[in-house]
N, C-alpha and C positions, 0 to 999 in steps of 0.2 A: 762217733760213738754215742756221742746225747743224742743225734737223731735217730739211731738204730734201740734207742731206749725207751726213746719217745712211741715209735714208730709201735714196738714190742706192748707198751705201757695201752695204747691204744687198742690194739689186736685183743689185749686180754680183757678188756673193757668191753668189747664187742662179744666177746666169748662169753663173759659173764651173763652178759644182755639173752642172747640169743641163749642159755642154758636156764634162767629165770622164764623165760617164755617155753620155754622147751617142759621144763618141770609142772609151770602151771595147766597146759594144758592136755598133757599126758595123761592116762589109766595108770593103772596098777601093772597092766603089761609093760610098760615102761621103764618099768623101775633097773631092770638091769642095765640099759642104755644110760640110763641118769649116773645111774653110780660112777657107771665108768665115764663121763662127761665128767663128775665131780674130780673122780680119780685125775685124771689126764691136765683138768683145771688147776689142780692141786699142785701137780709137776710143773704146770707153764708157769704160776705164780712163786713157785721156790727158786726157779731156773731165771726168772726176772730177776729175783731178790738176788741170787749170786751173780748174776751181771751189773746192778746198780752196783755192789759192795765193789766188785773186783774194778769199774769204771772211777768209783770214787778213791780206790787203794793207787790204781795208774795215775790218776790225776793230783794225787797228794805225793806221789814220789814225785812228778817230774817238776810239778813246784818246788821239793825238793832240791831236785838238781838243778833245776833251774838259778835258783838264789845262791847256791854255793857255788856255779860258775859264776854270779855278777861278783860276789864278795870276793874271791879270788881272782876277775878278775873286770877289774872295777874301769879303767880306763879304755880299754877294747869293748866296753861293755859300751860304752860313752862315746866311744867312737862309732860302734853298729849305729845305736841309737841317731846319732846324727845324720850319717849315710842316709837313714832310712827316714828320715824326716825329709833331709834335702831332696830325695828320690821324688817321694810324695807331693812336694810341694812344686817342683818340676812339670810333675805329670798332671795335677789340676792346675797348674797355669798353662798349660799346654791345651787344655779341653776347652779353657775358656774363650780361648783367642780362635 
């Protein structure tokens, strides 16, 4: 998801670019293409803003839920943990040999 926001956060950055360029060097006949460039900008930058919130609202539940399975349930939480250390350390002493 952060790289699809990153990704987004870039696209509108170029859009803005390319639309500063567009505006400067445009007439007067221009002007209704501009607008609606503005307009359309306008949309991509609200449509970003509700995807950053709605990434930061999923990322704070599942912190969430995440802490109240370790607090509930604290010794299988300590046993993944371990597994998962042991696993790790398996597989880089295995790379090194």
């Amino acid at each position: 998801m952060q790289q699809t926001l990153k990704e987004l956060g870039n696209l509108l950055e170029d859009v803005e670019q390319r639309f500063q360029r567009l505006a400067s060097e445009a007439g007067e006949r221009a002007e209704e293409s501009t607008e609606r460039l503005r307009s359309g900008l306008r949309r991509l930058r609200e449509r970003f803003a509700d995807l950053e919130r709605q990434a930061e609202r999923e990322v704070r539940r599942k912190v969430k839920d995440t802490d109240r399975y370790v607090r509930g349930h604290p010794w299988e939480t300590v046993g993944v943990a371990a597994l998962v250390a042991f696993l790790l350390g398996a597989m880089l002493t295995r790379r090194r040999d």
